[in-house]
Chimera marker file (.cmm) of the C-alpha trace (Angstrom):
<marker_set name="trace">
<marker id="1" x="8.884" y="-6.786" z="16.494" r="1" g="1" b="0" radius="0.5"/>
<marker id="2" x="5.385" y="-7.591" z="17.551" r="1" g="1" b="0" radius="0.5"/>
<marker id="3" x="3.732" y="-5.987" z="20.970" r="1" g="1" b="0" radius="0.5"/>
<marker id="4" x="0.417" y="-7.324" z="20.712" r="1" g="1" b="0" radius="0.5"/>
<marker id="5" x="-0.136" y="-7.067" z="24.411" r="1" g="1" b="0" radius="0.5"/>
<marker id="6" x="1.566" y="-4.268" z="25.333" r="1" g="1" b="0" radius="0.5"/>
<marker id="7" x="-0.653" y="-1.532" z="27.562" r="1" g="1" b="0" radius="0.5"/>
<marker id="8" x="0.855" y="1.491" z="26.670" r="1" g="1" b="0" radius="0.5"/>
<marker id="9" x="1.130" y="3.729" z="29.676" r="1" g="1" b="0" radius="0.5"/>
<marker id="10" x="0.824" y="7.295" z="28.259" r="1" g="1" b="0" radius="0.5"/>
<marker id="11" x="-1.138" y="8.246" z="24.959" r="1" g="1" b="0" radius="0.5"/>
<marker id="12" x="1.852" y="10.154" z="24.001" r="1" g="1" b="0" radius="0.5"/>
<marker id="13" x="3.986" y="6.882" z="24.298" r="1" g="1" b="0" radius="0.5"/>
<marker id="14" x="1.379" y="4.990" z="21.889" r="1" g="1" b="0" radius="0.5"/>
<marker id="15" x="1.236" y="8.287" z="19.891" r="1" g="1" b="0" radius="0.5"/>
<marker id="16" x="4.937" y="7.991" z="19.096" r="1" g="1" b="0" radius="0.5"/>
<marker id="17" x="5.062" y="4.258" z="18.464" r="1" g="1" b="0" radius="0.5"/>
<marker id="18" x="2.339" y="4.444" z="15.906" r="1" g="1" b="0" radius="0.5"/>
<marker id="19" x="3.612" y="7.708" z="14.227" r="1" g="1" b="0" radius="0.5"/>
<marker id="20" x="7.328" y="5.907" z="13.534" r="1" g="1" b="0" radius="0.5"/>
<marker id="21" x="5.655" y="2.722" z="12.667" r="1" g="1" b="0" radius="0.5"/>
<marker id="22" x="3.592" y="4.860" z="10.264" r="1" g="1" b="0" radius="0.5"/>
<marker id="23" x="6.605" y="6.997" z="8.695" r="1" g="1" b="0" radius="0.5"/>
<marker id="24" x="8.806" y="3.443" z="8.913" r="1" g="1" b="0" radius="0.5"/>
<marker id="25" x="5.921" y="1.834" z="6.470" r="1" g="1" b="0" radius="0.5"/>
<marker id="26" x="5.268" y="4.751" z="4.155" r="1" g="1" b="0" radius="0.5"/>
<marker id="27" x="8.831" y="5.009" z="3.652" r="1" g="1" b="0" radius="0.5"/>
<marker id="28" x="9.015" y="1.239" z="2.705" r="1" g="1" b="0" radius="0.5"/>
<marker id="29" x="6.000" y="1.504" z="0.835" r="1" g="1" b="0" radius="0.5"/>
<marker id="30" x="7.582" y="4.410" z="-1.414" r="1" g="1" b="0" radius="0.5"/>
<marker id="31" x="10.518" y="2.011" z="-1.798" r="1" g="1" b="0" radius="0.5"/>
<marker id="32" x="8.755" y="-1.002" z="-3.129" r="1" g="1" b="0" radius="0.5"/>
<marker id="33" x="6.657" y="1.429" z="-5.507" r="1" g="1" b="0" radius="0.5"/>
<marker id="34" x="10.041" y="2.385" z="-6.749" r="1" g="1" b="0" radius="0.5"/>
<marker id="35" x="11.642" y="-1.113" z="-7.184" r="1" g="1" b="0" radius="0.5"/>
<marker id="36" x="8.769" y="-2.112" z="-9.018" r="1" g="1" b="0" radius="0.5"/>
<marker id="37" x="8.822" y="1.203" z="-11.514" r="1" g="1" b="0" radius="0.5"/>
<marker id="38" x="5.663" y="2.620" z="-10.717" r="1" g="1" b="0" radius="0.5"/>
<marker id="39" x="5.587" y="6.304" z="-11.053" r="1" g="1" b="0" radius="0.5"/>
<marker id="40" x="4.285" y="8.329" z="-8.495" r="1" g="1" b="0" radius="0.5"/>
<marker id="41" x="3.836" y="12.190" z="-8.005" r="1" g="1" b="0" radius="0.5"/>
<marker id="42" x="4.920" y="14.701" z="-5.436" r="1" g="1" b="0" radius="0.5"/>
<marker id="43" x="1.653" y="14.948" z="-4.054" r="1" g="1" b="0" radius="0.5"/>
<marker id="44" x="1.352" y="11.142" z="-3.693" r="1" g="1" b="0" radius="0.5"/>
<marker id="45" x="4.841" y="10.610" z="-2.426" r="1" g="1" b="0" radius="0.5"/>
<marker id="46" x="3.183" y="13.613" z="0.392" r="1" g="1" b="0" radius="0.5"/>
<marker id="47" x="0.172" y="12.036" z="0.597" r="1" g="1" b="0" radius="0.5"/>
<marker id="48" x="1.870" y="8.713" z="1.754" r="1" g="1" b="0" radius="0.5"/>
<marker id="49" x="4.849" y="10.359" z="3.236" r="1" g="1" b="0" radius="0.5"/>
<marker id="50" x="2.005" y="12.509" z="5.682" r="1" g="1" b="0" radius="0.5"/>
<marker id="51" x="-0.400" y="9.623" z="6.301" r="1" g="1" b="0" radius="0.5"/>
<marker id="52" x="-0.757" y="8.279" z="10.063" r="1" g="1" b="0" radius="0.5"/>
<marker id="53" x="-3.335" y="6.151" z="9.237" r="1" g="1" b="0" radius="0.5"/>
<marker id="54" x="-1.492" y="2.713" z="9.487" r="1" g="1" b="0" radius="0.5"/>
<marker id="55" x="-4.599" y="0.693" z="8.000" r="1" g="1" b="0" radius="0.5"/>
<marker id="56" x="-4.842" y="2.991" z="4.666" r="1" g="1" b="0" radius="0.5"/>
<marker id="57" x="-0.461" y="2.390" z="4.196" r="1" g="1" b="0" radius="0.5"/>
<marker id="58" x="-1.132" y="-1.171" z="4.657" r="1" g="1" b="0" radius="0.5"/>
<marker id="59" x="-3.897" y="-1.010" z="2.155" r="1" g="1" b="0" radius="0.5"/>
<marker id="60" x="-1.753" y="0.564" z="-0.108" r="1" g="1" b="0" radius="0.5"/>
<marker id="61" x="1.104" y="-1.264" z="0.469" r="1" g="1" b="0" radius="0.5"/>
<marker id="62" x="-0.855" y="-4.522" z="-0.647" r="1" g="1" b="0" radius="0.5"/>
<marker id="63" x="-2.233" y="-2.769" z="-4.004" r="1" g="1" b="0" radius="0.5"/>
<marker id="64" x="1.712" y="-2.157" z="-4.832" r="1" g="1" b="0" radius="0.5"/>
<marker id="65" x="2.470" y="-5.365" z="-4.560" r="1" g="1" b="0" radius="0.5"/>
<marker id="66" x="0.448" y="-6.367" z="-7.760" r="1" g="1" b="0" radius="0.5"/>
<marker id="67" x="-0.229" y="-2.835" z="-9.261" r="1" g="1" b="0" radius="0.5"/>
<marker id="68" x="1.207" y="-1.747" z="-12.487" r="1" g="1" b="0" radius="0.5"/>
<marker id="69" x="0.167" y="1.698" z="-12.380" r="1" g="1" b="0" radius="0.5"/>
<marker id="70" x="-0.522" y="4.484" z="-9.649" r="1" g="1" b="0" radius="0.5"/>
<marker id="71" x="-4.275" y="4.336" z="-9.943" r="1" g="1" b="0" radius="0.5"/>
<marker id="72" x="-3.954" y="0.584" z="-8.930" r="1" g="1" b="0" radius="0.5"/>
<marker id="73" x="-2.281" y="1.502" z="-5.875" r="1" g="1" b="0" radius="0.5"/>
<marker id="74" x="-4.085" y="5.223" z="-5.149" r="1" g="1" b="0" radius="0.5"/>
<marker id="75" x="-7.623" y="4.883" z="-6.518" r="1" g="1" b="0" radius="0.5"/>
<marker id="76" x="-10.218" y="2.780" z="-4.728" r="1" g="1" b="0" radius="0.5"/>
<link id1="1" id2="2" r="1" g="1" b="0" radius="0.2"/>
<link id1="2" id2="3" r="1" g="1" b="0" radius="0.2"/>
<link id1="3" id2="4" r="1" g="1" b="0" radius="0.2"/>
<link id1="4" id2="5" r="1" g="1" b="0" radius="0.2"/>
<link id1="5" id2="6" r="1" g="1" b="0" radius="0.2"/>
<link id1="6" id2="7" r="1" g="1" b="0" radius="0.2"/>
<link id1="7" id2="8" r="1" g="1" b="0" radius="0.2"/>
<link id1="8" id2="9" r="1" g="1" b="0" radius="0.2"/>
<link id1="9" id2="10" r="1" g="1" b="0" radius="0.2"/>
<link id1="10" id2="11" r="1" g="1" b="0" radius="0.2"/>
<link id1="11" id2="12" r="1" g="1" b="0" radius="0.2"/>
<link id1="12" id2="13" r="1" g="1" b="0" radius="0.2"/>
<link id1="13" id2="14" r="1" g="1" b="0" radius="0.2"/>
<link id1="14" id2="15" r="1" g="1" b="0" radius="0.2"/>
<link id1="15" id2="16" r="1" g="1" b="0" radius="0.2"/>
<link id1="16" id2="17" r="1" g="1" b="0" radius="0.2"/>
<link id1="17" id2="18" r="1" g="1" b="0" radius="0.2"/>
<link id1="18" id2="19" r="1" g="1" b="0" radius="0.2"/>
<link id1="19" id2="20" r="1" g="1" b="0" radius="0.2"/>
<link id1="20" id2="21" r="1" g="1" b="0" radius="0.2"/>
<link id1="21" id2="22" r="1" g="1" b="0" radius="0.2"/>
<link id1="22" id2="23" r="1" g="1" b="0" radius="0.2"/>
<link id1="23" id2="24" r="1" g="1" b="0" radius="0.2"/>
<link id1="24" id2="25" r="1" g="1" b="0" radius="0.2"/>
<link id1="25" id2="26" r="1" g="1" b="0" radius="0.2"/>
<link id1="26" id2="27" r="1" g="1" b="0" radius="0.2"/>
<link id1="27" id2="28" r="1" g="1" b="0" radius="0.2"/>
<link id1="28" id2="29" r="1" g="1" b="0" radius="0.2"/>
<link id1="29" id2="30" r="1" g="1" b="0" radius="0.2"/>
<link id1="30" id2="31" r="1" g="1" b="0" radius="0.2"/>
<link id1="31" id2="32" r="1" g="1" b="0" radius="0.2"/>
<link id1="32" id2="33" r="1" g="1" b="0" radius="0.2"/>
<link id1="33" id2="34" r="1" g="1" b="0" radius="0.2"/>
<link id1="34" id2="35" r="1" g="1" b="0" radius="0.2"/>
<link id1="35" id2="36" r="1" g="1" b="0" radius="0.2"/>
<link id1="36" id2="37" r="1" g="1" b="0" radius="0.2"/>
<link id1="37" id2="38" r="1" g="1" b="0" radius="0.2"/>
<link id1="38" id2="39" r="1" g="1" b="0" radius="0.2"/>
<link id1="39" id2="40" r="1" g="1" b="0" radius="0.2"/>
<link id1="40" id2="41" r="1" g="1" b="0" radius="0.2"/>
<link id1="41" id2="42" r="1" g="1" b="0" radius="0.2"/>
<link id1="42" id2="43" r="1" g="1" b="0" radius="0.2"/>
<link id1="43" id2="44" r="1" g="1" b="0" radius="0.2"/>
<link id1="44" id2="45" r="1" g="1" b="0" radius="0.2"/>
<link id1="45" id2="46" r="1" g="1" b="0" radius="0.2"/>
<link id1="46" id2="47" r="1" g="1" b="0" radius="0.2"/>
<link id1="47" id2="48" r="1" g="1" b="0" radius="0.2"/>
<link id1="48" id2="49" r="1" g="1" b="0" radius="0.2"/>
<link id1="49" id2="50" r="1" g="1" b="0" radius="0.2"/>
<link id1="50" id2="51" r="1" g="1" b="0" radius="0.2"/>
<link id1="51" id2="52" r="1" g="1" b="0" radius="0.2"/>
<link id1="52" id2="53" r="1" g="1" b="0" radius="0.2"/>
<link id1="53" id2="54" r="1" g="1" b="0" radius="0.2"/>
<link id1="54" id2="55" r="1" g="1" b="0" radius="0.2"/>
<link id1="55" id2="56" r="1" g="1" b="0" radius="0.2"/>
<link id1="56" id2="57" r="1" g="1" b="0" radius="0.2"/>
<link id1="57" id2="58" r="1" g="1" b="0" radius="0.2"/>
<link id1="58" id2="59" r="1" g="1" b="0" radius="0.2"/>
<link id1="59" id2="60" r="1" g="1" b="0" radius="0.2"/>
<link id1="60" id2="61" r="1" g="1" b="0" radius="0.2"/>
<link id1="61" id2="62" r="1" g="1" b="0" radius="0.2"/>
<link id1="62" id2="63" r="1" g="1" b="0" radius="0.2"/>
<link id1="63" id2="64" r="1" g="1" b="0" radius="0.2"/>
<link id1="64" id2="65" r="1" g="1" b="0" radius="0.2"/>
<link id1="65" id2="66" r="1" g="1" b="0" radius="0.2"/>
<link id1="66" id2="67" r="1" g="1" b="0" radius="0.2"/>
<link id1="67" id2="68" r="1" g="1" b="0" radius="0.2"/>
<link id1="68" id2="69" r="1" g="1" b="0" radius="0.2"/>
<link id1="69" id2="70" r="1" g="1" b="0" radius="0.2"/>
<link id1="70" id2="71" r="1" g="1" b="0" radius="0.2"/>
<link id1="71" id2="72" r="1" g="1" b="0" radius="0.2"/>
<link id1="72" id2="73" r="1" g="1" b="0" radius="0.2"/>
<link id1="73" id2="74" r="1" g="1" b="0" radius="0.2"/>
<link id1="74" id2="75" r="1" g="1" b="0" radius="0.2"/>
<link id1="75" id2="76" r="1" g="1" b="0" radius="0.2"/>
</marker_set>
């Protein structure tokens, strides 16, 4: 669902949009990481698991889909 134009009328109303959109891609991010056997540790599944940042889980997300290894994905 796209809301490109969409004023948000309270910060804690955008807050809360862009913390479950966050959490919703780190969680699918985690999944495709799995499906494509890459290994991760605790403290990366935390460190994606924690991040709000949706730019740096997108960034992430499109290392994964052509990584073979965590450093592909993790290490810039």
């Amino acid at each position: 669902m796209s809301t490109p134009n969409y004023q948000y009328q309270s910060d804690f109303a955008l807050k809360f949009f862009t913390e479950g959109k966050a959490e919703g891609e780190a969680s699918l991010l985690l999944h495709i990481l799995e499906r494509r056997g890459i290994a991760i540790s605790e403290h990366d599944r935390d460190r994606v698991l924690s991040c709000t940042e949706l730019a740096q889980i997108e960034s992430w997300a499109d290392r994964a889909l052509t990584a073979t290894t965590r450093d592909e994905v993790f290490e810039s």
